[in-house]
C-alpha positions as CSV (number, residue, x, y, z in Angstrom):
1,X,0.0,0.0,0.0
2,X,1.4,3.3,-1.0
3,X,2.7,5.6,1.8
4,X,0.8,9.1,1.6
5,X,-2.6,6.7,0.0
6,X,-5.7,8.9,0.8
7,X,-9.2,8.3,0.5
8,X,-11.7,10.8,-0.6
9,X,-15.1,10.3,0.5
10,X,-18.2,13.1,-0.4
11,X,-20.1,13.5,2.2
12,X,-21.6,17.4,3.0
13,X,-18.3,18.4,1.4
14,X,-15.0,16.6,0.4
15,X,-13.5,14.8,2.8
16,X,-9.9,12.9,2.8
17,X,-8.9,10.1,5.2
18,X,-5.9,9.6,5.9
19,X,-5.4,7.4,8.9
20,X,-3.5,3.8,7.7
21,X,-5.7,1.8,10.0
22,X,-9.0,3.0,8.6
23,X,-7.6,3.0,4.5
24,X,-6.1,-0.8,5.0
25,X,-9.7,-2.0,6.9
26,X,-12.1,-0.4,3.7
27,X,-10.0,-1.9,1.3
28,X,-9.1,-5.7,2.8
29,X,-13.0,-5.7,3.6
30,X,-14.2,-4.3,-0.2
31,X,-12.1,-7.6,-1.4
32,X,-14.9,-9.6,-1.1
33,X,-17.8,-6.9,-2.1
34,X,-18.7,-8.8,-5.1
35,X,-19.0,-12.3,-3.2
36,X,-22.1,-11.9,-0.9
37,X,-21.5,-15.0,1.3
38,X,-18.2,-14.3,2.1
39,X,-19.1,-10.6,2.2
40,X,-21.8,-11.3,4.9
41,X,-19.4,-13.6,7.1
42,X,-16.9,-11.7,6.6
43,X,-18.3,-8.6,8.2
44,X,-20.1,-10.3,10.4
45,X,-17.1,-11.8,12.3
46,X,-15.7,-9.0,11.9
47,X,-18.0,-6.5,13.7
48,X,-18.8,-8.7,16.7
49,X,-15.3,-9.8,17.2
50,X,-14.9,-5.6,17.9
51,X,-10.7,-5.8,17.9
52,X,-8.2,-3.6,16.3
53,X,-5.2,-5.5,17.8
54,X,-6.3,-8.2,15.2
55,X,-4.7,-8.0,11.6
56,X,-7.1,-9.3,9.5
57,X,-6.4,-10.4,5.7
58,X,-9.5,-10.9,3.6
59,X,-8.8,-13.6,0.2
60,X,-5.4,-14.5,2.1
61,X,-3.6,-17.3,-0.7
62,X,-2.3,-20.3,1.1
63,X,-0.3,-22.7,-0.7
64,X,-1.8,-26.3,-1.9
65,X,1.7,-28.5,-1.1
66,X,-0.2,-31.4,-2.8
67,X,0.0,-29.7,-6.5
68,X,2.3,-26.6,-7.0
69,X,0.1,-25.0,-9.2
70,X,-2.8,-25.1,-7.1
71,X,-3.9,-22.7,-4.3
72,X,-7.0,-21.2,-2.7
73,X,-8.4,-18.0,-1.0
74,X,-9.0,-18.1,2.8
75,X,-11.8,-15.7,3.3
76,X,-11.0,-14.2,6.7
77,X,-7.6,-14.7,7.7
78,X,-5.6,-13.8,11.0
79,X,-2.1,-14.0,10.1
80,X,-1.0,-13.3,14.5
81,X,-2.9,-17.1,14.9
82,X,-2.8,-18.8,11.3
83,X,-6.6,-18.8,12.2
84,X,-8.9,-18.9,8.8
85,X,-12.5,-18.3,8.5
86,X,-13.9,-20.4,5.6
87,X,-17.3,-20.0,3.8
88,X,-18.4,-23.3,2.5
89,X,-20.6,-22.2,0.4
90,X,-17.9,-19.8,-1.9
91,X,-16.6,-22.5,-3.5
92,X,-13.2,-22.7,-2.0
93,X,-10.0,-25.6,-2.5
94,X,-10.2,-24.5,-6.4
95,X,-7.7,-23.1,-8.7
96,X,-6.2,-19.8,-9.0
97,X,-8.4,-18.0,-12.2
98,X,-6.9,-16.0,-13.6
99,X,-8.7,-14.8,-16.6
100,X,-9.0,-11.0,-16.6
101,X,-6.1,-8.5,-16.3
102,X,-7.1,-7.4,-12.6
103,X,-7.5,-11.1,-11.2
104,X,-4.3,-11.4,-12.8
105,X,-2.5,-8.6,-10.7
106,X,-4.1,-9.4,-8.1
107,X,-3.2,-13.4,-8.3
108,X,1.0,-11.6,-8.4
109,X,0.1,-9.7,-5.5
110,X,-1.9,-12.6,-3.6
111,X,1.1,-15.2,-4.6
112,X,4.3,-13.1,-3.2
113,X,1.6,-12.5,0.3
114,X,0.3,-16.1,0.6
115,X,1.1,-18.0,3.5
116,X,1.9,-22.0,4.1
117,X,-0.7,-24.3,5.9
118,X,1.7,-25.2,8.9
119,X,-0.1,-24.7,12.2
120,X,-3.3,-23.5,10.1
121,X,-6.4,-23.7,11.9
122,X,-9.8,-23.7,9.4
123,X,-12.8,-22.3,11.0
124,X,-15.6,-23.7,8.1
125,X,-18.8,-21.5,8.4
126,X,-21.8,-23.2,6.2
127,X,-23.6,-20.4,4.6
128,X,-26.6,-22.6,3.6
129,X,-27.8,-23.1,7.1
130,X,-30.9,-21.0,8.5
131,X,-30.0,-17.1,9.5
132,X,-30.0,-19.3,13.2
133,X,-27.5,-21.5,12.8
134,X,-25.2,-19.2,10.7
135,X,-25.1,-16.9,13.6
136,X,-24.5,-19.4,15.9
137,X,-21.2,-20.2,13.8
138,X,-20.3,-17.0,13.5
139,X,-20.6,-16.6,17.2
140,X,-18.7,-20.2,17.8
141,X,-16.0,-18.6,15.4
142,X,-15.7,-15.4,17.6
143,X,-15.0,-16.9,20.6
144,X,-12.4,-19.5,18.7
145,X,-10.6,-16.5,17.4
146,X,-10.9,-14.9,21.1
147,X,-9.6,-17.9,22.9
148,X,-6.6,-18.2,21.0
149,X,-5.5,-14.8,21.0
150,X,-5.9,-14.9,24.9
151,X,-3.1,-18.0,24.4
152,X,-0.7,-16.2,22.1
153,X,-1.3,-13.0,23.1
154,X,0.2,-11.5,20.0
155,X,1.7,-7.9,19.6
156,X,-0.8,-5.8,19.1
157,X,-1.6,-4.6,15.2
158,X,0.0,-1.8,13.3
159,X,0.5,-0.5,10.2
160,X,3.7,1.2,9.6
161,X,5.0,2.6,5.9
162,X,8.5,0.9,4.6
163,X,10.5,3.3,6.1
164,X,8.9,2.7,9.7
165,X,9.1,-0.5,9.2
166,X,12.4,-0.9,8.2
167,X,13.9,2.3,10.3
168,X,15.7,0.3,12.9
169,X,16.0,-3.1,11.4
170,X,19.0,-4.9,10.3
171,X,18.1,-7.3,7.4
172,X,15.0,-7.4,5.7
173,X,13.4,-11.2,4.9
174,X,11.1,-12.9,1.9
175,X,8.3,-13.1,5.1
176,X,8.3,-9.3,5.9
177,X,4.8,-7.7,4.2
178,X,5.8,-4.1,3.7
179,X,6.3,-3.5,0.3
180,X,7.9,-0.4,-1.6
181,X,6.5,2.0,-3.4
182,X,9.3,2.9,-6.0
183,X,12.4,1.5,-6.9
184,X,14.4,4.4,-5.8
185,X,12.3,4.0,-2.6
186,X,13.8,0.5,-2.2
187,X,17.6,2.0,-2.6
188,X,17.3,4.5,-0.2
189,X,15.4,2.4,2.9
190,X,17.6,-0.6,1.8
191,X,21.1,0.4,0.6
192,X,21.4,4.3,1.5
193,X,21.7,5.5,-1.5
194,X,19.9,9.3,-2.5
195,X,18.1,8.7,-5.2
196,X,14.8,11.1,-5.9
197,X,11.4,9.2,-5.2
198,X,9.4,9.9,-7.5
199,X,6.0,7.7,-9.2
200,X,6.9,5.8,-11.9
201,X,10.5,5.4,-11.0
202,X,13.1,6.8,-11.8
203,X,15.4,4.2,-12.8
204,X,15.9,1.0,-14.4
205,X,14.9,-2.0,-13.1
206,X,18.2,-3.5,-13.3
207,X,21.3,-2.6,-12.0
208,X,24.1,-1.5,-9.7
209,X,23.1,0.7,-6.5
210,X,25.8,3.1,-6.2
211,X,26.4,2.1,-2.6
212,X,27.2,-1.8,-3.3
213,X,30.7,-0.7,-3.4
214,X,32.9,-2.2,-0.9
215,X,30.2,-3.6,0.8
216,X,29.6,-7.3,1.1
217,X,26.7,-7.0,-1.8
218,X,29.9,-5.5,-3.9
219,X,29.7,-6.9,-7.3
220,X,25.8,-7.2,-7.1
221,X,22.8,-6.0,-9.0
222,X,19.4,-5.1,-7.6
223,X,16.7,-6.8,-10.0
224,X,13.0,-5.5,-10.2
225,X,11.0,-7.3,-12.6
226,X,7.8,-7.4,-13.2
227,X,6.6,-11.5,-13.2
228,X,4.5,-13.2,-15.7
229,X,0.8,-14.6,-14.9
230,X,-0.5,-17.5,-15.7
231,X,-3.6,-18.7,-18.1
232,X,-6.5,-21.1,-17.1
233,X,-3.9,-24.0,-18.6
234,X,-0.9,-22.7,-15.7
235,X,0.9,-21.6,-18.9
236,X,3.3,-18.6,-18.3
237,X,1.6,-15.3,-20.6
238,X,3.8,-11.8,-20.7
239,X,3.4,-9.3,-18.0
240,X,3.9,-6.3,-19.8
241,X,4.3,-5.6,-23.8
242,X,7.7,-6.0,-23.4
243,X,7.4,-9.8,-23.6
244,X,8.6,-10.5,-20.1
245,X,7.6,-13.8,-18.4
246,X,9.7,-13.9,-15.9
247,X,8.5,-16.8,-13.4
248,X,9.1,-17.5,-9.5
249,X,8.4,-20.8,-8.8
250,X,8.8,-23.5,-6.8
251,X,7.7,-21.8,-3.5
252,X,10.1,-18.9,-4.3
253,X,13.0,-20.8,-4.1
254,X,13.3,-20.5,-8.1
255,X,12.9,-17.7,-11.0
256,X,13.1,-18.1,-14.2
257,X,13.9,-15.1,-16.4
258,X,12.6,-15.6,-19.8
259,X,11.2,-12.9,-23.1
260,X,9.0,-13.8,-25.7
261,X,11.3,-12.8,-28.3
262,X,14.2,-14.9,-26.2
263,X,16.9,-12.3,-26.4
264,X,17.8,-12.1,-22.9
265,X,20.3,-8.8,-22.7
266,X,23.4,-8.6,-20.1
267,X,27.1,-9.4,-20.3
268,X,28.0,-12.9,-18.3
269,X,28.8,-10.7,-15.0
270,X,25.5,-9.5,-15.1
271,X,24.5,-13.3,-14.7
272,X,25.5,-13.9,-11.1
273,X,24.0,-12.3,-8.3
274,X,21.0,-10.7,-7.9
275,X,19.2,-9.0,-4.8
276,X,15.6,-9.5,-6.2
277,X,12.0,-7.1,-5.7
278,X,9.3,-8.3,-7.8
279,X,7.1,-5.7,-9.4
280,X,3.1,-6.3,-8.6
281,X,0.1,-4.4,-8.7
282,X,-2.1,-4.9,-5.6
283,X,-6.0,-5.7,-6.5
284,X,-7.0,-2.0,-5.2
285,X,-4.2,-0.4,-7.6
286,X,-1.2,0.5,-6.0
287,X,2.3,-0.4,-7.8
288,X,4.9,-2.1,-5.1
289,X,7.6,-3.8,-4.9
290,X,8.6,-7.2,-2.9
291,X,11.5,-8.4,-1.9
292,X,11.9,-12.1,-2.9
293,X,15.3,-13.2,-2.1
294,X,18.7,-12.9,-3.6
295,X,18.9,-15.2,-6.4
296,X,22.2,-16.8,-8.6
297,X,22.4,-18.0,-11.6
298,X,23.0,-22.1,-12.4
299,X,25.2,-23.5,-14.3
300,X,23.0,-24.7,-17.1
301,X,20.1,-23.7,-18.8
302,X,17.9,-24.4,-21.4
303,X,15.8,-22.5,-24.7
304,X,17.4,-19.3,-23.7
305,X,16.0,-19.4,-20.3
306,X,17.5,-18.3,-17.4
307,X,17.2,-20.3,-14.1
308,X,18.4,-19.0,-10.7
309,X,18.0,-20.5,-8.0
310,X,17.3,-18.7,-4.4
311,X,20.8,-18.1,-1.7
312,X,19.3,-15.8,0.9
313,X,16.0,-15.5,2.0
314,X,17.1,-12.4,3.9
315,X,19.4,-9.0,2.8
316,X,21.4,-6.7,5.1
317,X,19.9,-3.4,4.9
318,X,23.2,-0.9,4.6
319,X,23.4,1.8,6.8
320,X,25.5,4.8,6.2
């Protein structure tokens, strides 16, 4: 979500919100606007549950370990207690579809956010019970999700922008959420640098950060590209009109850099190392940037592919 992302609402007059708590609620809870089931549980749980210390994910993607290319949507998700709420009626357990442009984005965004199924506890709520029995399992889900957070008693909720976020740390990791807005955004929370920030980046999408130099990430490049979706068959189709389909599979561990055209660019050097961000658009709009791992090349390859494979799940972050 972008930093300084306001909402304008007409009321008596124009009015903007700008508080991150409220912004991230009315958009994780319009994910499921056109899906009334879900929409209705949802809020329900929501509303009666009455806790702010919660982070809630709405259409949280969990990984199917049985088939690589399958996943499915968890309505309500708690990511503090791997709790899910699941309507049975939204037909859930199905493939990813990907057919429009949007679901597409938003499958990019879903895929570099989802979550394993280690320690998951499913909450099922069956929609097609009477209004009596629905509320009952809503209520029975309430005071699951209340029980457990009494156990855990998890830090409480908040929402902090990249540079927050990253202000005092010393590494970031492929399991941190907060994304970047730009690329020069990336390079100056990351690696110190002083680029401008400006939309639509400023720079390339590959290259060398001026402060990699005599630093441990010396010899380097910082990667941003922007990953293929795939059709109804799992086939790999271009992200942009540049012909890219670069892929990360096999959990993340592996990405494939690949064109249409297959002229892959670069001298041999340019082959080795790479600290990676993918490029995604989330499903409200916003352009950000993930970081995914640092990645190196292997030895062989085939059909003008190239395959790296994942070293680090975690980057220093270099401090001046």
């Amino acid at each position: 979500m972008s930093d300084n992302k306001e909402i304008k609402m007409k009321n008596s007059g124009e009015r903007i919100i700008t508080d991150k708590k409220v912004i991230y609620l009315v958009r994780t809870l319009s994910r499921t606007k056109r899906k009334d089931y879900e929409n209705y549980v949802v809020n329900a749980i929501w509303n009666k549950l009455n806790d702010d210390s919660l982070e809630i994910v709405t259409q949280q993607y969990i990984h199917n370990p049985k088939d690589e290319r399958k996943h499915y949507f968890i309505d309500l998700y708690f990511p503090a207690l791997k709790i899910g709420i699941e309507c049975d009626e939204a037909h859930h357990f199905e493939e990813v579809n990907i057919e429009l442009d949007k679901e597409r984005e938003a499958s990019i965004y879903d895929a570099l956010h989802e979550t394993d199924n280690k320690g998951y506890i499913p909450i099922h709520i069956n929609a097609a019970k009477t209004y009596q029995e629905v509320q009952g399992q809503i209520d029975g889900a309430v005071k699951t999700i209340e029980q457990e957070k009494a156990k855990i008693n998890p830090p409480k909720w908040e929402i902090q922008d990249a540079r927050e976020y990253y202000g005092k740390r010393g590494e970031i990791t492929v399991s941190d959420k907060v994304g970047f807005t730009t690329i020069n955004q990336v390079c100056n929370i990351l690696f110190s640098a002083d680029y401008e920030e400006q939309p639509g980046g400023a720079r390339n999408s590959f290259f060398t950060p001026c402060t990699f130099v005599n630093t441990e990430y010396d010899g380097y490049k910082a990667w941003f590209p922007q990953l293929a979706v795939r059709d109804e068959n799992g086939e790999p189709v271009a992200a942009s009109t540049a012909g890219w389909k670069n892929q990360l599979i096999n959990n993340g561990k592996e990405l494939i850099e690949d064109k249409d055209n297959g002229k892959l660019l670069g001298s041999k050097n340019d082959f080795k190392k790479r600290i990676v961000f993918a490029k995604y658009k989330d499903p409200l709009g916003d352009n950000g940037y993930k970081f995914v791992g640092i990645f190196e090349l292997e030895k062989d390859y085939k059909g003008g592919e190239r395959h790296y494979h994942r070293i680090e799940d975690k980057c220093t972050i270099l401090r001046k």
